[in-house]
N, C-alpha and C positions, 0 to 999 in steps of 0.2 A: 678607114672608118667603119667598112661593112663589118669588118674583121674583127675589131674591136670590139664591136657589138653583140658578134657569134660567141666571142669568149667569155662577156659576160653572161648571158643567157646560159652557157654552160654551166659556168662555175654556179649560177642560183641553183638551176636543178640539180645540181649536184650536191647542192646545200641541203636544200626541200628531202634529198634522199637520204643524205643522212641522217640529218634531223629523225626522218620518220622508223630509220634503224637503230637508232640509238634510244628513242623512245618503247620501241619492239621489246629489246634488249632490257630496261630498264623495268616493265613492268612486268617482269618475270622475276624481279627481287622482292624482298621481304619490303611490306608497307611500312613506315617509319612513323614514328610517333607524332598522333596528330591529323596524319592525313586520312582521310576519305575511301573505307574499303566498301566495294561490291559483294557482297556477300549471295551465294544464291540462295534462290528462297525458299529449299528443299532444305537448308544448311542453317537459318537463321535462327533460329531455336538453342543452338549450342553458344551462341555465340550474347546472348541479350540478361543474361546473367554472371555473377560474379562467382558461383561456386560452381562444381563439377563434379564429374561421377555422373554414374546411370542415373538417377533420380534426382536429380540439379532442377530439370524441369520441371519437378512435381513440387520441389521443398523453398517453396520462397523465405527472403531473409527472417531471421529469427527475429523476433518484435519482444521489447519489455516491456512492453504496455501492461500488459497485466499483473506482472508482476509489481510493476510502480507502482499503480491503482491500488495492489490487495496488501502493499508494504508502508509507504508512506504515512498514510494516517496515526500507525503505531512509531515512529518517530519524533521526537521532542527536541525545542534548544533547549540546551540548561547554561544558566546563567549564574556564575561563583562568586558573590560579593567577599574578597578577603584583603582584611585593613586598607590601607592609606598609602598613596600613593609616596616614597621614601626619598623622592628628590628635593633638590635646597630651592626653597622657595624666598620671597622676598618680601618688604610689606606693600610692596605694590601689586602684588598679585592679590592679595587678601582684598584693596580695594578695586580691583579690575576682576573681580569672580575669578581668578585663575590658581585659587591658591589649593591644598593638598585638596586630593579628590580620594573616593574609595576606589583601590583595583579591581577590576570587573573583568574575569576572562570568563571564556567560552565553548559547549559541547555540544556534544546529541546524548540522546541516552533512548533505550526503546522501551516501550508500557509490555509488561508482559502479564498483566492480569485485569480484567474487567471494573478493578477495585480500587486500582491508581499505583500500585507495586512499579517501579520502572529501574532498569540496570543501565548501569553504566561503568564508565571507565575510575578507578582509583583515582588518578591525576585530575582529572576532570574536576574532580569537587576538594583535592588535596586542600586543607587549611581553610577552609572555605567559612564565614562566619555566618552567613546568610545564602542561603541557597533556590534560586528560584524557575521555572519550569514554566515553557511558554509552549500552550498546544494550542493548536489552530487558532491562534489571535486572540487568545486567553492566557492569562498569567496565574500560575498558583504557586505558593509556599508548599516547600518541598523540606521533607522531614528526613535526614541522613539515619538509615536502618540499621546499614554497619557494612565494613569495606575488608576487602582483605586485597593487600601489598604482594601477593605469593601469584596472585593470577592478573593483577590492577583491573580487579571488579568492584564493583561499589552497586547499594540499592536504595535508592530513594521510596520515597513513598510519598503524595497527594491524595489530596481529599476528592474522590470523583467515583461517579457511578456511570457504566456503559460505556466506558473509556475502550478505543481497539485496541484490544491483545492483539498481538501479532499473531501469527501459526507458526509452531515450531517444527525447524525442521531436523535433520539427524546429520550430524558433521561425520559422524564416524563412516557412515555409508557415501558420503562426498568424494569424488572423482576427481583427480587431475586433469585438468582439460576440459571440466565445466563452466560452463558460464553463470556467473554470479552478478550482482548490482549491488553498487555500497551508495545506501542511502542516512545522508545525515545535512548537516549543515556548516560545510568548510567555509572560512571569510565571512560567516556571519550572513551568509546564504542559506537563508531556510530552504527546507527539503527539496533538497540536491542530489540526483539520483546521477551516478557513472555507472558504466558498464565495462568485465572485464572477465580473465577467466582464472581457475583455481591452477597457480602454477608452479607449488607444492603445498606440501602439507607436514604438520611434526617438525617445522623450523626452531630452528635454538638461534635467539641473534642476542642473547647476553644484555635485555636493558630492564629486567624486572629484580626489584628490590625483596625486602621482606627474610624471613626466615630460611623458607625452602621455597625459592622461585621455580616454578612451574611454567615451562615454558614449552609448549608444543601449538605454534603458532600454523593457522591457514596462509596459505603468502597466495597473495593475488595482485594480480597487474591491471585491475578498476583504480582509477584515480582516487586516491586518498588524500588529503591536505587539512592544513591544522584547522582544525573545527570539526572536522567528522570522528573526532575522537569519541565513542560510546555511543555511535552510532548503527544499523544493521549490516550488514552483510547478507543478502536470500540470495536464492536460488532463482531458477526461471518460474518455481512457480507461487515463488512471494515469501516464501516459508525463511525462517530464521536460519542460519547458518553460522554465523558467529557476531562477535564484539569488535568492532572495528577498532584499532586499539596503536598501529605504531606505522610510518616509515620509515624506510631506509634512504636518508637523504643527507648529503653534505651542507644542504642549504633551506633548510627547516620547509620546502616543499616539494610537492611529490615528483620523483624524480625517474619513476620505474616500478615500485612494488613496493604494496602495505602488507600490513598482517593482521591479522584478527583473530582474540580469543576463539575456539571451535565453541559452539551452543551446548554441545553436551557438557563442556566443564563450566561454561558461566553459568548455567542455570542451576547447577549442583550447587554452585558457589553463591550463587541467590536463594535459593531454597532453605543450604545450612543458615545463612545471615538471616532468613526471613523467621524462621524454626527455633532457634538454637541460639542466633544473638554474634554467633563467628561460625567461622570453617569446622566441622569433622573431619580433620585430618586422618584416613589412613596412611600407617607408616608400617615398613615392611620391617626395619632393622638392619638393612644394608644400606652402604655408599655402592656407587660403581660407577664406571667410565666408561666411554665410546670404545667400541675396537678399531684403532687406527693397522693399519698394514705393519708399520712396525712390532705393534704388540702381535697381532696376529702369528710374525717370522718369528717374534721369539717365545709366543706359547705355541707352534705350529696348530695353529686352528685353522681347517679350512674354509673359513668363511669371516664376511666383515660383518655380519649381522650378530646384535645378541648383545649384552653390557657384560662386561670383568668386574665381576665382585670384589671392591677393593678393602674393604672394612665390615665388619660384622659388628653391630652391639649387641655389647655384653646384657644378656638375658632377654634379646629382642626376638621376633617373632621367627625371622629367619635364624637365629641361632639355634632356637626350637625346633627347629625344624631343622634341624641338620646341616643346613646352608655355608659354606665355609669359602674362606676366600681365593680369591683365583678362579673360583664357580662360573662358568658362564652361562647367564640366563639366555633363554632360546624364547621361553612363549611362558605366557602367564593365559592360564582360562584360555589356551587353544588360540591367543592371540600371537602371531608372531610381531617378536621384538628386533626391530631394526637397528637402534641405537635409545642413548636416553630421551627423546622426543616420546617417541612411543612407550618406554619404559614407565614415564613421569606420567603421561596420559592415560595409560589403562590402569593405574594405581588409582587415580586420581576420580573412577565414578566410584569406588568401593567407602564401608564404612569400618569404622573399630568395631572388629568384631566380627566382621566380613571373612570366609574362610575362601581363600586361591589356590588353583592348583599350579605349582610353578614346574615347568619343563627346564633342567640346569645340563650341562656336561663338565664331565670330572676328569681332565687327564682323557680325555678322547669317549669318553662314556655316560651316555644319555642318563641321566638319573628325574628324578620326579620327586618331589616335594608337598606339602599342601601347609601354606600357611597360614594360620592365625592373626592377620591384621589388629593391630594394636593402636592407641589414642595418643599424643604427644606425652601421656603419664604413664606409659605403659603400661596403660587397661584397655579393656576392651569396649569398656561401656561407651555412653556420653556426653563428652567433655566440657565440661562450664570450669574455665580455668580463672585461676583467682588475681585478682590487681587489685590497684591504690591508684585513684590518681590522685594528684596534688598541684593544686595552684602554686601554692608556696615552695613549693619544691620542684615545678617545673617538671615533672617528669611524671609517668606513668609506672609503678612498681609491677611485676608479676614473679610467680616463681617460675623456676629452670622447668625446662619439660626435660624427659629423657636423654633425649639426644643430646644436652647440654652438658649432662649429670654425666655420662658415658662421655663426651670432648673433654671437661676439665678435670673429671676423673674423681666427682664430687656426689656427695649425698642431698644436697641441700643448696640452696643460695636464692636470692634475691635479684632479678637481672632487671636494667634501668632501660628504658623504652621510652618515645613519644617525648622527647625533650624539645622545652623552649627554652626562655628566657627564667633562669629560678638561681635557688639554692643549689642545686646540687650540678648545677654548670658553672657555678662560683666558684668551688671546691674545685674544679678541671677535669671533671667527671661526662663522660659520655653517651651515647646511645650503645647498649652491647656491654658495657659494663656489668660483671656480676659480682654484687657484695655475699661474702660467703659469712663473713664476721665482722661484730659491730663492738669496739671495746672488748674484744676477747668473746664477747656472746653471740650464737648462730645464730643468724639471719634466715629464718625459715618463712617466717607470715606476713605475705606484701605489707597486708594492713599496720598490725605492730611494729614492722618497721617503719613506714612511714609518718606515724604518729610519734613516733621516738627521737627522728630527725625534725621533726617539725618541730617539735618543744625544747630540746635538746640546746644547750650550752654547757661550755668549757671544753676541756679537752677529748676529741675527737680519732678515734683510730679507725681506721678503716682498712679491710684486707676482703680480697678476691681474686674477680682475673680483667685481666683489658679483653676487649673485644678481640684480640689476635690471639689468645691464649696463652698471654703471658702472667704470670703473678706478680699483681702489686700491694702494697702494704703504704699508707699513708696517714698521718697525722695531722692535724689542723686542733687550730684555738679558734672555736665557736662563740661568739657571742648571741 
């Protein structure tokens, strides 16, 4: 029994001891997530923040406070009354209130002048019959300026005095790796401020309509979602930065990164609409393309930067200037050109009329250029371009601008725009369509020709091009 009893005794202490070896042992490993570190207190300083570097302890978190504060107020919902709700209703809903209602979607849009001016997204107010603008818990009638589809900007305007301007700031001088805040109203949440950072710039993602889309987007990783369409984009220090404007998303919410007009093109593009009534397009008189590595190996160019001049128009600026194809642009105005991001972008603050210097290589040789920027009529002044609209015709008339005249290989024509529901969607007629001849006679003056189709029966000929550049010729019996 003694004996028994010695063996136990052993075997604890021997328990006791390893225990307190194993415990030795074990806190000389890395601490595991969760548990309880001793830190000493000559030591604790490095360890009670989240960022690092020699000056970690002097630089506490970055704060948007004031940026929200000096941004927000110049932010607005915009509210789109367009038509009537299009589902099959019954006559029991017309006696239970549930019958057609008007469609009502929804934006932001930011005040950019003390006088009630406010920009915004094209889409935003697309078709829109009634348009209206909600600032701090005040509702106003907002009056459509003019929009243009090439950038999807649009300008409203409101009757208001001492309204906040925002402060503008300069996208061109914008940094990758900055920090930004998109302030607007997603889900019908009024000013709604995320935070994120700038994480490229000069995006091309292929979703803007119009003529000559221009697309050198900011891409940032601040939460975007539907409703902050036409909304701000600042800076850390409140200052404008761009148009919040698109994501990229499978499932219509934000899923990783937005993009936004940069401020130096929308406000050129609010200024022409405010000034002018549309856009001052400068146009160079070249097409060109990215240099992919393949073109690169078979022009042997050493480098990917720069656009391949793929087409010249005939009597356009750059043909004046000497410019010919297979050119590869390097720099416009001392700016280097990376691809067409930047190409479309640095074109894009100039006017008709505006003289660039362009840096080109020829077959392995630096050449230099200065061109004469030109207006879509290939002049320099400008541009107040001519139209028709017509109810009864459904459509919007203008004439060709250059670049059309040069694609169909035409002096003249009539081309059909802004269709709805008319006469000339009856016929099977579409958006892009150019009538060249009407009955054997040229179609030169929106106006006279819309006044012609408008009155016009019996027999009917009509010839131009389809929107793909093909010619057609068709006949109809007009009543």
């Amino acid at each position: 029994m003694a004996n028994n009893l010695k063996i136990v005794f052993v075997a604890f202490v021997a328990g006791l001891v390893g225990a307190w070896a194993y415990d030795s042992l074990k806190s000389k490993e890395e601490p595991v997530f969760g548990s309880e570190i001793n830190i000493p207190e000559n030591a604790r300083q490095q360890y009670v923040r989240y960022d690092s570097g020699p000056s970690a302890a002097n630089n506490p978190p970055i704060s948007f406070v004031e940026a929200s504060e000096k941004s927000t107020p110049s932010v607005v919902f915009i509210k789109n009354f367009s038509g009537t709700d299009q589902r099959r209703y019954s006559m029991f809903d017309f006696f239970f209130g549930t019958g057609p209602t008007q469609r009502v979607s929804t934006g932001s849009g930011v005040i950019i002048s003390a006088d009630g001016y406010i920009i915004t997204n094209n889409h935003v107010i697309d078709r829109a019959e009634v348009i209206e603008v909600v600032h701090q818990k005040r509702t106003y009638p907002a009056k459509l300026v003019g929009t243009d589809k090439n950038t999807d900007i649009a300008v409203l305007k409101i009757e208001g005095k001492g309204l906040p301007a925002i402060t503008l700031g300069n996208s061109r001088e914008l940094k990758i790796g900055e920090w930004v805040i998109a302030v607007g109203n997603p889900f019908n949440l009024t000013s709604t401020v995320t935070a994120g950072i700038v994480s490229a710039k000069e995006r091309q993602i292929n979703i803007l309509g119009g003529e000559f889309p221009l697309e050198s987007f900011i891409q940032t990783d601040a939460p975007i979602n539907p409703g902050n369409s036409g909304g701000a984009l600042v800076n850390v220090r409140g200052e404008l930065v761009g148009i919040n404007t698109a994501i990229l998303s499978r499932t219509g919410s934000y899923t990783g990164y937005g993009f936004a007009v940069p401020v130096d093109i929308a406000m050129k593009i609010a200024n022409d609409l405010i000034k002018f009534g549309e856009v001052q397009k400068a146009i160079p008189g070249i097409e060109v393309v990215e240099i992919t590595p393949e073109l690169a190996e078979e022009m042997k160019l050493g480098s990917l930067d720069g656009v391949i001049v793929t087409h010249v128009v005939r009597e356009g600026a750059a043909e004046k200037a000497g410019i010919e194809r297979n050119d590869v642009i390097t720099k416009i105005e001392n700016i280097n050109i990376t691809g067409n991001g930047s190409f479309e972008e640095v074109l894009s603050y100039y006017y008709p009329g505006d003289k660039v210097r362009v840096v080109f290589k020829r077959g392995g040789t630096e050449r230099n250029a200065t061109l004469t920027l030109q207006n879509l009529e290939g002049g320099t002044g400008v541009l107040k371009r001519e139209f028709y609209a017509s109810d009864l015709l459904g459509a919007r008339l203008e004439s060709v601008n250059t670049i059309e005249k040069d694609r169909f290989n035409i002096s003249y024509g009539i081309k059909i725009t802004g269709m709805s529901r008319g006469y000339l969607r009856d016929l099977g007629l579409n958006n892009g369509f150019v009538i060249t001849l009407i009955n054997g006679e040229p179609a030169k003056n929106p106006e006279d020709v819309g006044k012609f189709l408008e009155k016009f029966s019996g027999r009917l000929r009509l010839e131009g091009f389809t929107p793909g550049g093909q010619p057609f010729m068709q006949s109809y019996n007009v009543r």
